[in-house]
N, CA, C and O of each residue as an XYZ file, in Angstrom:
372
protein
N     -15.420     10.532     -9.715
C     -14.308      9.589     -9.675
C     -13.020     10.269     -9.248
O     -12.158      9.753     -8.537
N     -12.996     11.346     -9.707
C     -11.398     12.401     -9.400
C     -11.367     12.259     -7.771
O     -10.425     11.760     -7.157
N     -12.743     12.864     -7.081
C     -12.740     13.153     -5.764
C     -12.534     11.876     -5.224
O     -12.835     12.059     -4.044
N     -12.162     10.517     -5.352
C     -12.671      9.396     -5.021
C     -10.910      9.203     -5.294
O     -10.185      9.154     -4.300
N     -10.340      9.107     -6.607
C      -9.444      8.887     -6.741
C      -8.273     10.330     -5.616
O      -7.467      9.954     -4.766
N      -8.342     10.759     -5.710
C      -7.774     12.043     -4.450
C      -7.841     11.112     -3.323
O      -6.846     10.473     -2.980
N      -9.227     10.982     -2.598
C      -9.460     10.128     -1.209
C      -8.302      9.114     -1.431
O      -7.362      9.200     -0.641
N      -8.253      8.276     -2.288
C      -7.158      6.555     -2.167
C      -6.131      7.638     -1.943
O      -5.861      7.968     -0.789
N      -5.396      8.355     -3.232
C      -3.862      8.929     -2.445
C      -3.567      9.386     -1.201
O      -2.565      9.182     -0.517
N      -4.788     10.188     -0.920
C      -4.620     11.224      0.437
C      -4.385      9.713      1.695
O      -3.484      9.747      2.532
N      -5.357      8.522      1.581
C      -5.165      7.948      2.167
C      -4.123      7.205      2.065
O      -3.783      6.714      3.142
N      -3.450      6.920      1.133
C      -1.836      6.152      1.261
C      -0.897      7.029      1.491
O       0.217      6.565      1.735
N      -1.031      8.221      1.484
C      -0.136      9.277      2.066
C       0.243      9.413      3.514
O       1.049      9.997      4.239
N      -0.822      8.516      3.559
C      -1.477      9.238      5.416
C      -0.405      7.585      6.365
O      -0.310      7.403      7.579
N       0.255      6.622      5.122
C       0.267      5.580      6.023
C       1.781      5.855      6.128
O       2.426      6.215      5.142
N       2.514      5.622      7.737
C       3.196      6.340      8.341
C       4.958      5.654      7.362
O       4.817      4.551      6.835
N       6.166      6.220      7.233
C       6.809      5.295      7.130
C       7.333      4.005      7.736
O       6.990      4.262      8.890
N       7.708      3.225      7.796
C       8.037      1.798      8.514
C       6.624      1.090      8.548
O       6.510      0.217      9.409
N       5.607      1.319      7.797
C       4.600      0.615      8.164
C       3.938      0.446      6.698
O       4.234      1.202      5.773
N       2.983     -0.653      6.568
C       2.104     -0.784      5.610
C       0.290     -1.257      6.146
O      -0.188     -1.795      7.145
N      -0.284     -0.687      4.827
C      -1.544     -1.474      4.985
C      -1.953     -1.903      3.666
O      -1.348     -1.566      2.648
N      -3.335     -2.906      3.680
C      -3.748     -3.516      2.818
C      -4.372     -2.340      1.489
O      -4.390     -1.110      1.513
N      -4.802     -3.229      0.484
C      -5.741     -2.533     -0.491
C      -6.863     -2.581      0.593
O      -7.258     -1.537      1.113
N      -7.293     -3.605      0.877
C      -8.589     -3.313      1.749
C      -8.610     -2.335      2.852
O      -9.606     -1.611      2.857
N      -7.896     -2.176      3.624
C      -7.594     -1.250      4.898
C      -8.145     -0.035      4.091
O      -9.255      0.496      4.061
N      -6.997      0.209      3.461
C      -7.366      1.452      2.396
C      -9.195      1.765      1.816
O      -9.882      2.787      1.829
N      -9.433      0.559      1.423
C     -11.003      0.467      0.627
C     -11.618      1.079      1.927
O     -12.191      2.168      1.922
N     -11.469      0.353      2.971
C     -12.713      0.786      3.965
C     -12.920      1.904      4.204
O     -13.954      2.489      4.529
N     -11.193      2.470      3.928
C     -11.039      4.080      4.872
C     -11.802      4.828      4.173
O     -12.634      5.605      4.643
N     -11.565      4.640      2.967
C     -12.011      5.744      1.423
C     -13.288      5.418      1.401
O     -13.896      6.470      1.208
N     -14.253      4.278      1.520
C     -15.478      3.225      0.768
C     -15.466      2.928     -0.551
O     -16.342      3.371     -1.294
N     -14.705      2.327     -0.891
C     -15.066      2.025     -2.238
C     -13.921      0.190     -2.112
O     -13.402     -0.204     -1.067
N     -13.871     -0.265     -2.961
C     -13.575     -1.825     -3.196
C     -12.037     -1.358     -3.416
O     -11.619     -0.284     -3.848
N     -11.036     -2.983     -2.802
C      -9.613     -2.877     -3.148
C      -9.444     -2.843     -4.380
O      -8.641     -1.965     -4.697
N      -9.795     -3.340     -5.109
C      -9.702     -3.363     -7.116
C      -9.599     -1.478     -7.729
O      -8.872     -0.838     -8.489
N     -10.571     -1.254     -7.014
C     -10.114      0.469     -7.207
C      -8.567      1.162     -6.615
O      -7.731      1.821     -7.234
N      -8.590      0.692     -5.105
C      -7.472      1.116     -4.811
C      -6.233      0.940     -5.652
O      -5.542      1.922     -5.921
N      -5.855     -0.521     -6.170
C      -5.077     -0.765     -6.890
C      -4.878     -0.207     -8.111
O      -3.843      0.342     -8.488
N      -5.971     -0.366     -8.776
C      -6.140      0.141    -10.163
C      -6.088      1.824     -9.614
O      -5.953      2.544    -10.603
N      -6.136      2.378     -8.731
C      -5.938      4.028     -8.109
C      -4.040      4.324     -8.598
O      -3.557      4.898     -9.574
N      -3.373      3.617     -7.383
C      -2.177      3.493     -7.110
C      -1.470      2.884     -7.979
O      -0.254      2.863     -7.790
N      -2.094      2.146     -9.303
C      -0.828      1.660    -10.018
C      -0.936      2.729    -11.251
O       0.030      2.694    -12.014
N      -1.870      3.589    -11.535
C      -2.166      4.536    -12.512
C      -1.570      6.101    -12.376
O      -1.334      6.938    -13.248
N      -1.363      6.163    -10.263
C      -0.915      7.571    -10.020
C       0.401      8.209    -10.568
O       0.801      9.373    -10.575
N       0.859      7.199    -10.963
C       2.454      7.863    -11.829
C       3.029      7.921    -10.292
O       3.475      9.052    -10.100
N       3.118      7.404     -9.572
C       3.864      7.187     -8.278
C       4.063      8.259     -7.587
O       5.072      8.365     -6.890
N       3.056      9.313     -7.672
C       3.034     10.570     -6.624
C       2.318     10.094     -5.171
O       1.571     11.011     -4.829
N       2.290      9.327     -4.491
C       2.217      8.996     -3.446
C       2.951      7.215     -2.938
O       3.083      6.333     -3.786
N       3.252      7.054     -1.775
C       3.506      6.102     -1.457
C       3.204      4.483     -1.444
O       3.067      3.692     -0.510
N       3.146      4.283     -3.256
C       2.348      2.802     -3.283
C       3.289      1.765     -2.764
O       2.594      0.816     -2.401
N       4.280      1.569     -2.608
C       5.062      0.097     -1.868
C       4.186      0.466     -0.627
O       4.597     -0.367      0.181
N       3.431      1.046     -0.106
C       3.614      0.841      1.413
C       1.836      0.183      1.586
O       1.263     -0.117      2.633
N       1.274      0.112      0.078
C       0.026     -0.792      0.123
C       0.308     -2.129     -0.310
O       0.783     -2.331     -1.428
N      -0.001     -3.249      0.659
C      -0.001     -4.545      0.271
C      -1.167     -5.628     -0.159
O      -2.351     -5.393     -0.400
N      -0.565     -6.709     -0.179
C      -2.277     -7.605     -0.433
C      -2.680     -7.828      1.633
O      -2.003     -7.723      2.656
N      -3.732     -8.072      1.405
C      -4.411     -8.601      2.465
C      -3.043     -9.459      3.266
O      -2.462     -9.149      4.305
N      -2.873    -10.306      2.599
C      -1.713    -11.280      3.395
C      -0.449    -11.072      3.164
O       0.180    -12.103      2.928
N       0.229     -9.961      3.147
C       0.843     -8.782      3.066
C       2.270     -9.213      2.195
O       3.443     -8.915      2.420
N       1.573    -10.150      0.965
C       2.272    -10.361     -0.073
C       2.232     -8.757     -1.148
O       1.367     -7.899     -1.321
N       3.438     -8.926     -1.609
C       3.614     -7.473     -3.130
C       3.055     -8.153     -4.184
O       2.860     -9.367     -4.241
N       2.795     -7.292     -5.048
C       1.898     -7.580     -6.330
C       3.241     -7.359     -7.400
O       3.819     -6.397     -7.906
N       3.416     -9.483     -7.428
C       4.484     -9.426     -8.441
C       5.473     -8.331     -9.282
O       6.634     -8.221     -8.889
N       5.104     -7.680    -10.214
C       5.908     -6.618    -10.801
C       6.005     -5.717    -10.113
O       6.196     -4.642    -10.681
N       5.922     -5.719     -8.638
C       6.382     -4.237     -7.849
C       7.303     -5.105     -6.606
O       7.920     -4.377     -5.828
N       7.408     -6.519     -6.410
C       8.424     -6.862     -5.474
C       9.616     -6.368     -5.631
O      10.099     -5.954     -4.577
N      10.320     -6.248     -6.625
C      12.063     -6.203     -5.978
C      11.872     -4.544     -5.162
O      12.164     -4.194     -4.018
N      11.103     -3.578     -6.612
C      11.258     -2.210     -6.392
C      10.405     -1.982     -5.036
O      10.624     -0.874     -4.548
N       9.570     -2.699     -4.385
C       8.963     -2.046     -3.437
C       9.633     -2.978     -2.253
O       9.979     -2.196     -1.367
N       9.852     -3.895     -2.000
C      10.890     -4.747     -1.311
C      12.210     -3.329     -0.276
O      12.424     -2.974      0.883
N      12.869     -2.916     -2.111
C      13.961     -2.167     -1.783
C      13.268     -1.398     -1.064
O      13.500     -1.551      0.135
N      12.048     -0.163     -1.451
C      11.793      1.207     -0.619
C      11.463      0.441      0.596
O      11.787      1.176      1.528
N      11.048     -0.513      1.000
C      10.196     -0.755      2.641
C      11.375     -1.192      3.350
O      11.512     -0.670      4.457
N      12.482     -2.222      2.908
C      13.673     -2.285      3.840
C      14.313     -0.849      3.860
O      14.957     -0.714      4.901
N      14.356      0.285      3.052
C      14.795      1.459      3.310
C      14.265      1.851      4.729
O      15.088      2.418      5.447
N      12.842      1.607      5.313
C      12.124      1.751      6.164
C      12.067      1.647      6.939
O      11.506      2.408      7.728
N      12.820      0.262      7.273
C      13.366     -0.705      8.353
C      11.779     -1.769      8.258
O      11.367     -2.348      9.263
N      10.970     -1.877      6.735
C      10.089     -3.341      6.965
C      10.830     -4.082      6.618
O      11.765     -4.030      5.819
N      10.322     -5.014      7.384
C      11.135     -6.631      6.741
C      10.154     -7.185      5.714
O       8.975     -7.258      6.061
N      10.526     -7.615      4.398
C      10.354     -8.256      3.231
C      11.258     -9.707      3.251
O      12.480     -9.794      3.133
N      10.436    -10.638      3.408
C      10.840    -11.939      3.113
C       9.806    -12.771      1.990
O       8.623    -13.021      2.221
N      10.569    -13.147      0.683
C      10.132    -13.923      0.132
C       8.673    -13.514     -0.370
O       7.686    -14.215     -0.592
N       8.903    -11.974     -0.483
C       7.746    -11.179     -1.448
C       6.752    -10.909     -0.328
O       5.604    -10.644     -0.684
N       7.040    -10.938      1.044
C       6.009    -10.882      1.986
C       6.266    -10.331      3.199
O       7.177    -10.753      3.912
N       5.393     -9.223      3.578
C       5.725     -8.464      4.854
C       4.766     -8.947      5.864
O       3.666     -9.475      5.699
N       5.572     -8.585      7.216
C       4.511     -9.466      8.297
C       3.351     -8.727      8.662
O       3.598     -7.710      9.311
N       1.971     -8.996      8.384
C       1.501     -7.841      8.414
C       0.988     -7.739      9.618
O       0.084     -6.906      9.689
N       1.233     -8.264     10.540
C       0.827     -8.559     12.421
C       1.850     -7.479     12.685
O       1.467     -6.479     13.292
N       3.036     -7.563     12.319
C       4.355     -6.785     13.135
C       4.375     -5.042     12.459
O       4.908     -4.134     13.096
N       3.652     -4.798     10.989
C       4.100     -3.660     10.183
C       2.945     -3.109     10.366
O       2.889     -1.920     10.680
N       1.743     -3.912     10.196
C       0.288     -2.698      9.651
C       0.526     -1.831     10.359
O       1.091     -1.781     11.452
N      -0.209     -0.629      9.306
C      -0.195      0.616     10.110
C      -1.681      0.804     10.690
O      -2.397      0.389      9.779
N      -2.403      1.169     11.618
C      -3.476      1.759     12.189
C      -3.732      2.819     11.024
O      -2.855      3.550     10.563
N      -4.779      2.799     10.705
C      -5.926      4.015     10.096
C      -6.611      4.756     10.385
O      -7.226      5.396      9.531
């Protein structure tokens, strides 16, 4: 599980600034299910870049909108209404 949990960070590390990807994007890269990723990234004590993982339809996961909102407009993403465009931001994997 350690080596598995390593893979999710290394892979949200890897996603560039100004850009985001899904829990799933992430799942595929690593193999394992988005429910891990999440439950990965909300447990890491924030040593890697979790605002920059979204949902599929590149809504924030309620209790991380304002704070992850703020870091991605730091970025230059646009956040409207808890939701990034994810046609204009995803990042390639």
């Amino acid at each position: 599980m350690a080596d598995l949990s390593d893979s999710i960070l290394l892979a949200a590390a890897a996603i560039p600034s100004g850009r985001v990807s899904s829990y799933g994007d992430l799942a595929k890269v690593v193999g394992c299910g988005p429910r891990l990723v999440a439950r990965v990234l909300s447990t890491s004590g924030g040593s890697t870049c979790w605002w920059r993982v979204v949902r599929s339809d590149g809504t924030i996961a309620a209790p991380y909108v304002v704070e992850a909102s703020e870091l991605l407009a730091g970025e230059g993403v646009v956040v409207r209404d808890g939701r990034v465009e994810m046609a204009r931001f995803r990042a390639e994997l």
